[in-house]
matplotlib code that plots the C-alpha trace (Angstrom):
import matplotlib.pyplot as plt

x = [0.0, 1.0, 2.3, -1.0, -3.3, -5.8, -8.4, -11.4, -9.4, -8.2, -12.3, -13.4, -10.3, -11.8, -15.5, -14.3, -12.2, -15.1, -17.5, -15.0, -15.0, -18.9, -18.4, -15.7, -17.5, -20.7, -19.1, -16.8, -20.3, -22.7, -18.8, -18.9, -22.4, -22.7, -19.6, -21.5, -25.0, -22.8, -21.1, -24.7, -25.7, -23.1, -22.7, -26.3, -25.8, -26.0, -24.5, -26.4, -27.6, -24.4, -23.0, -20.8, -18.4, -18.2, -17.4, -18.2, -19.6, -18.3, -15.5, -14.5, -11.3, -10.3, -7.4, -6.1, -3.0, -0.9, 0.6, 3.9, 2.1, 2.1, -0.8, -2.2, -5.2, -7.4, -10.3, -11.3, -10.2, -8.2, -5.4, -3.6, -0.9, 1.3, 1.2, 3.1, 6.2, 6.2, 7.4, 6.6, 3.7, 0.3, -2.6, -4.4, -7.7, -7.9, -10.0, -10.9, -11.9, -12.7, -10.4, -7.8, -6.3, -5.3, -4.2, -3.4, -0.3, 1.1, 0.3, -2.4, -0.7, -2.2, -2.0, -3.4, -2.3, -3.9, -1.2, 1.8, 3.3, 2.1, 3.0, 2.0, -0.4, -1.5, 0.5, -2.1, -3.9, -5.4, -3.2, -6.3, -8.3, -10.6, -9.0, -10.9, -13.7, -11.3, -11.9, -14.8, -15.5, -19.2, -19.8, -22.7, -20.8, -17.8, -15.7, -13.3, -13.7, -10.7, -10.1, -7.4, -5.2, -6.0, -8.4, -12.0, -10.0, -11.7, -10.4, -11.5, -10.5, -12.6, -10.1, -10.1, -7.4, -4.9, -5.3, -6.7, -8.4, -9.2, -13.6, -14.3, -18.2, -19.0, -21.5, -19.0, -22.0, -22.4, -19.3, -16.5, -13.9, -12.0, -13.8, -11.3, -13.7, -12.1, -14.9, -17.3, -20.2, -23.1, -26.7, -28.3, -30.6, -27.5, -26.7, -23.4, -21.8, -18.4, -17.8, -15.0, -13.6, -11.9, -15.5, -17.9, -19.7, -21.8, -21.5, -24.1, -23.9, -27.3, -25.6, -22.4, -22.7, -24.7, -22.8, -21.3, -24.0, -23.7, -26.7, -27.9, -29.2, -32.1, -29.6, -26.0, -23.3, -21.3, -18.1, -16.6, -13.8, -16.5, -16.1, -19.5, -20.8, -24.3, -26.8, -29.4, -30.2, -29.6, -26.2, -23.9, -21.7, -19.5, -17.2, -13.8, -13.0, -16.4, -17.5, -21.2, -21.1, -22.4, -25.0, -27.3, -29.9, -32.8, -33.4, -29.6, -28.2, -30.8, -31.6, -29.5, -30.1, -28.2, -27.9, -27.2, -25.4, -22.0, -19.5, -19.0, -15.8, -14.3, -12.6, -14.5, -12.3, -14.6, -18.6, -20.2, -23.1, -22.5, -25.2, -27.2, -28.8, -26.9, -24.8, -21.1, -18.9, -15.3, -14.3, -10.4, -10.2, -13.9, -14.2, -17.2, -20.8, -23.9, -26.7, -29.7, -33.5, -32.1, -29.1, -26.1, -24.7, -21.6, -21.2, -17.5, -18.2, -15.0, -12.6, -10.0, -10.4, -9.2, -9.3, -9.1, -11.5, -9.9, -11.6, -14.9, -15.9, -18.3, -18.0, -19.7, -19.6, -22.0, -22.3, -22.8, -26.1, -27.3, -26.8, -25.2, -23.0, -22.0, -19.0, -18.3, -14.4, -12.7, -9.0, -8.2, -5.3, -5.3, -6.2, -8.2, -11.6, -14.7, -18.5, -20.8, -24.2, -23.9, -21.4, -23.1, -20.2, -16.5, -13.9, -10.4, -8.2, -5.5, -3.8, -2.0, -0.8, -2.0, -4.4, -5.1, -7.2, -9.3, -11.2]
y = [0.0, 3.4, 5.9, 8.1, 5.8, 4.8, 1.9, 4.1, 5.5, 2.4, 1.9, 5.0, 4.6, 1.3, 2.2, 4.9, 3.4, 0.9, 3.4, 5.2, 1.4, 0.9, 5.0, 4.2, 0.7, 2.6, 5.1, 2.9, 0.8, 4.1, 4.9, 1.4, 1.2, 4.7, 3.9, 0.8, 2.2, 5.0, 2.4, 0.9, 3.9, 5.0, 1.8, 2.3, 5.3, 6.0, 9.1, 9.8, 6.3, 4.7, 2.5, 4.7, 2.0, 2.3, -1.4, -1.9, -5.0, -4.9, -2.6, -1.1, -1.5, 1.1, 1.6, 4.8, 5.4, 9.1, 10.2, 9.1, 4.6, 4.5, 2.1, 3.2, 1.1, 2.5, 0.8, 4.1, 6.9, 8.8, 6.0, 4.7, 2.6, 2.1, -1.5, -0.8, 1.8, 4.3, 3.4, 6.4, 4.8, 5.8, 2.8, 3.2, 0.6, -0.5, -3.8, -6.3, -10.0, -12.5, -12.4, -10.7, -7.0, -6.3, -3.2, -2.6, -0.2, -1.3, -5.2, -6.5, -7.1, -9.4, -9.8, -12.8, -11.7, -8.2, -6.4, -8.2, -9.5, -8.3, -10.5, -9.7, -11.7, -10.7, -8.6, -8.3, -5.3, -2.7, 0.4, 1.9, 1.0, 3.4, 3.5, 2.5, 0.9, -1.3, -4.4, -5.3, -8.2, -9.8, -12.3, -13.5, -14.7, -15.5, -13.8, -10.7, -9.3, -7.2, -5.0, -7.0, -7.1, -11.1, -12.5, -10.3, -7.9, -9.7, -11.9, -13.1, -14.8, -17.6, -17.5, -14.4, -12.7, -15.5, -17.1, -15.5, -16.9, -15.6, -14.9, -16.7, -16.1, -14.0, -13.4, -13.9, -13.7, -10.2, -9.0, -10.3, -8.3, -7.8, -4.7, -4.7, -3.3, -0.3, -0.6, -2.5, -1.7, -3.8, -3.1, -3.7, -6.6, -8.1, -7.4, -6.8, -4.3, -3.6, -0.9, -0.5, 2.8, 1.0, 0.3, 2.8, 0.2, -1.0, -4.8, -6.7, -10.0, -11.1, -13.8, -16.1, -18.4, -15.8, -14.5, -10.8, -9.3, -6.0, -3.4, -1.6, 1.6, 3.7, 6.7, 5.8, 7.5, 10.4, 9.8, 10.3, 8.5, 7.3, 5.1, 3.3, 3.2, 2.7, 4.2, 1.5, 0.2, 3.0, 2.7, 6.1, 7.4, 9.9, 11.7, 11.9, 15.3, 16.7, 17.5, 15.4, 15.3, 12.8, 10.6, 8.3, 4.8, 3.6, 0.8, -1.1, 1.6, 1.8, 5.6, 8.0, 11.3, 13.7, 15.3, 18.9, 21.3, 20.4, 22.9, 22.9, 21.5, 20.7, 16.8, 14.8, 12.0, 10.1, 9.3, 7.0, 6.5, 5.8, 3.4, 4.0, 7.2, 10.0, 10.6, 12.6, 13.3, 14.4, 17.2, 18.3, 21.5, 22.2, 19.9, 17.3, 17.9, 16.0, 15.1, 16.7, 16.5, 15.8, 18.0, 18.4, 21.0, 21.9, 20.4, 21.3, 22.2, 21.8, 21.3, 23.1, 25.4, 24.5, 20.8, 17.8, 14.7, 11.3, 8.8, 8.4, 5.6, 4.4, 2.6, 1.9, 0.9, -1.4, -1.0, -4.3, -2.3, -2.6, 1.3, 1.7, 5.0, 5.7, 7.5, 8.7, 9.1, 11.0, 11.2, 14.4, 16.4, 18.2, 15.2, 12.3, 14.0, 12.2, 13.1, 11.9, 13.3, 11.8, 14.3, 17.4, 18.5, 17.1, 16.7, 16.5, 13.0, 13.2, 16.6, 18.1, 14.8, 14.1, 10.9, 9.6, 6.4, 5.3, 1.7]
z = [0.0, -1.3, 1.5, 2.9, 1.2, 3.4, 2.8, 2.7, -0.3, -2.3, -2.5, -3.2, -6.0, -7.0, -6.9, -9.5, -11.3, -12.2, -12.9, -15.4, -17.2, -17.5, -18.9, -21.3, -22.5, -22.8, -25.2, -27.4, -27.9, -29.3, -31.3, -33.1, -33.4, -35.0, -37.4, -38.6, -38.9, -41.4, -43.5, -44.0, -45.1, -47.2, -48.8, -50.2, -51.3, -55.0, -57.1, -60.5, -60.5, -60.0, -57.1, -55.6, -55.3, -58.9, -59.4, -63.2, -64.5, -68.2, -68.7, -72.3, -74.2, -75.7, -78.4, -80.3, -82.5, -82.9, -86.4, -85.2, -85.2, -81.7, -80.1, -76.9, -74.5, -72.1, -69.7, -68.8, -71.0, -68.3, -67.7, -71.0, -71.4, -74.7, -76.5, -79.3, -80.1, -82.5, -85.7, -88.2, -89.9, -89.3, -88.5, -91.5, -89.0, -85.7, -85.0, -82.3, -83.7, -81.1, -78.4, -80.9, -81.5, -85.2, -86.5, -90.2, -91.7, -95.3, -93.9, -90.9, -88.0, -85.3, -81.5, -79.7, -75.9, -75.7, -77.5, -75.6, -79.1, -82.8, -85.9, -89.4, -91.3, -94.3, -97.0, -99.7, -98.7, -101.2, -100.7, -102.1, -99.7, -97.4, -93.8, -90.5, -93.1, -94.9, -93.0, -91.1, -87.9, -88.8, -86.0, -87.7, -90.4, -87.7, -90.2, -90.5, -94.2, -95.8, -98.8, -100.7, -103.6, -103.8, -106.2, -106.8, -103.6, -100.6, -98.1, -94.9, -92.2, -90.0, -87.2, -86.2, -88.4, -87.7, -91.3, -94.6, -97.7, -101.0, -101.3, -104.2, -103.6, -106.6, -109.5, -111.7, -114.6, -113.7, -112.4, -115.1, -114.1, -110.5, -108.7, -105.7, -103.2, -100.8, -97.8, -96.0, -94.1, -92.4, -91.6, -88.8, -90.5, -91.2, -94.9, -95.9, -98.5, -100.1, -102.4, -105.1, -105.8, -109.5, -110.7, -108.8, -108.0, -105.0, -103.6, -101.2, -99.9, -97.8, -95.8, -95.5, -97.5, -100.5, -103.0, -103.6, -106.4, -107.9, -106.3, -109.6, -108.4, -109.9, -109.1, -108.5, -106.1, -108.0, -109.2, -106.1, -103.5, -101.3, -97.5, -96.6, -92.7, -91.4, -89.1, -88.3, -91.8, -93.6, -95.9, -95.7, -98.3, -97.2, -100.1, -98.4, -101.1, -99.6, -102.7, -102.5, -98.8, -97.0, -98.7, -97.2, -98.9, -97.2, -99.6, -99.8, -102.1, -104.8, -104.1, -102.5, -100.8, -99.1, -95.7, -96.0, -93.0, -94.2, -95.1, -98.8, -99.8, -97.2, -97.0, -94.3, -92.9, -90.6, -90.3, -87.3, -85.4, -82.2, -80.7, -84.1, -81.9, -84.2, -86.9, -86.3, -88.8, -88.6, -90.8, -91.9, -89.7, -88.9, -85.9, -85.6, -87.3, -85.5, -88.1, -85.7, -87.7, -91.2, -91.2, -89.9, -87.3, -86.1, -82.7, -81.3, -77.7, -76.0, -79.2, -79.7, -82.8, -86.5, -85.3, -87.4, -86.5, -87.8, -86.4, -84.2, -82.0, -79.4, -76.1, -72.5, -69.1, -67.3, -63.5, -61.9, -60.4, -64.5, -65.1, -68.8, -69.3, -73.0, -74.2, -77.5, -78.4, -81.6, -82.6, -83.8, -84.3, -81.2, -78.9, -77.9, -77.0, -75.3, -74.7, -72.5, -74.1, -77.6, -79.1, -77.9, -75.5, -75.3, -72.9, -73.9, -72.5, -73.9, -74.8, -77.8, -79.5, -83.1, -82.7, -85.9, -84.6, -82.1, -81.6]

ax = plt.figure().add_subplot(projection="3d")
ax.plot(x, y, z, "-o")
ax.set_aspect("equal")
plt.show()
């Protein structure tokens, strides 16, 4: 016992010390349970409709290419990471086939371990040949389609760009001569078309095993260098010299119209509609133009002025609480550029490097 401690003390010591225990229990319980009751509530909170945990289900990949052939990927457009070194020639397309990454220079070139290794595989193709639109992955007909030098000037490949053979499935009766097709585009109900810049002629092919038949319109395309895409089931033509504009077929290419709001005479290097909801189209030095009730309208909201638009594309994100979020991206000369709202208003990613592609 401690020196002028008495025994009446040591309990009153005790009988406080206890107390001070039950106090300090009392509290840390109310702490915890007050901690816990705000994870609960925090964890079911949601921001714009989004888990705020932001876990997402089914994540994008996304690929884009600068002027000097470098190949960059993204998950999320804000981190990137670079697959393949520069090598001073420009991606001419970018495509996914399967599990595979291709991209195509003077000769495809084929990854098959997410961009870790690329080999070429093909050396036949059309230097003639539109860019982005000058092959084509059609799962229904488990087939990758590309504008060739080879035989009638398609080949395709069943494996997912790892082997090519020559299309032999032609109307030969009709077409006697080799039209070396430049560009591809499908439909949404599933038909397929090619179109050859040597002939000025349209191609369709209704299934896999159908043949390639010439389309003979009621009135045909101009005499134009012309690169097909879609919006829904209607076919697009877009003039690259800008001279005709952008041109679109409700009926497979039998009649053609076109949309008006472009600038006159300016080349247009990229059309695509991203989720079949609008049309953009990328212009050489007048930015992006969104086709709104019939005609187009400049829609450059956040890009840098005098911009070139290569290349468009279109990707999302699904949330594993089902919420979709879409993104449209565009490679343009001043940077990689992305919108949230369809093309409306853009955001810039990727600053002051010339991106030629994006996938």
């Amino acid at each position: 016992m401690w020196p002028g401690i008495g025994v009446a003390d040591n309990f009153f010591n005790l009988g406080k010390n206890f107390a001070l225990m039950i106090q300090a229990k009392w509290l840390r319980s109310i702490t915890i349970t007050a901690a816990v009751g705000a994870l609960l509530i925090q964890g079911c909170r949601k921001e714009n409709g989004i888990d705020n945990n932001n876990v997402i289900r089914t994540p994008y990949a996304l690929y884009f290419a600068n002027s000097e052939g470098a190949l960059f990927n993204s998950n999320d457009g804000v981190g990137y990471k670079i697959i393949f070194p520069p090598d001073g020639y420009v991606q001419r397309s970018i495509i996914t086939s399967g599990s595979n990454l291709l991209f195509i220079k003077r000769n495809v070139h084929l990854s098959t371990d997410n961009g870790e290794n690329f080999n070429p595989t093909d050396l036949s193709v059309n230097p003639a040949s539109a860019d982005q639109s000058l092959a084509l992955d059609v799962p229904g007909h488990n087939r990758l389609y590309l504008a060739s030098t080879r035989g009638y000037g398609v080949i395709f490949s069943g494996d997912n760009g790892r082997n090519w053979e020559t299309d032999t499935a032609w109307d030969y009766e009709n077409i006697p001569n080799a039209p070396l097709p430049t560009t591809f585009a499908q439909l949404k109900n599933g038909d397929l078309f090619s179109y050859s810049i040597k002939e000025q002629k349209l191609y369709k092919r209704t299934g896999k095993t159908e043949r390639w038949r010439v389309v003979v319109p009621v009135n045909r395309l101009p005499l134009q260098y012309f690169f097909l895409s879609r919006m829904n089931n209607a076919l697009i033509a877009t003039d690259t010299a800008g001279i005709d504009g952008v041109l679109y077929s409700n009926d497979g290419g039998v009649n053609w119209n076109r949309y008006a709001g472009l600038p006159g005479g300016v080349r247009l290097k990229a059309t695509y509609a991203p989720f079949d909801q609008t049309l953009l189209v990328g212009t050489n030095g007048y930015g992006i133009y969104r086709l709104q009730n019939g005609s187009f309208v400049p829609s450059n909201n956040g890009i840098d002025l005098n911009t070139t638009v290569y290349s468009i594309t279109a990707k999302s994100d699904t949330y594993k609480n089902e919420v979709v979020k879409n993104y449209v991206y565009i490679g343009t000369s001043t940077g990689l550029y992305r919108s949230e709202d369809g093309g409306q208003n853009w955001i810039k990613m990727y600053n002051n490097t010339d991106i030629r592609r994006v996938f």
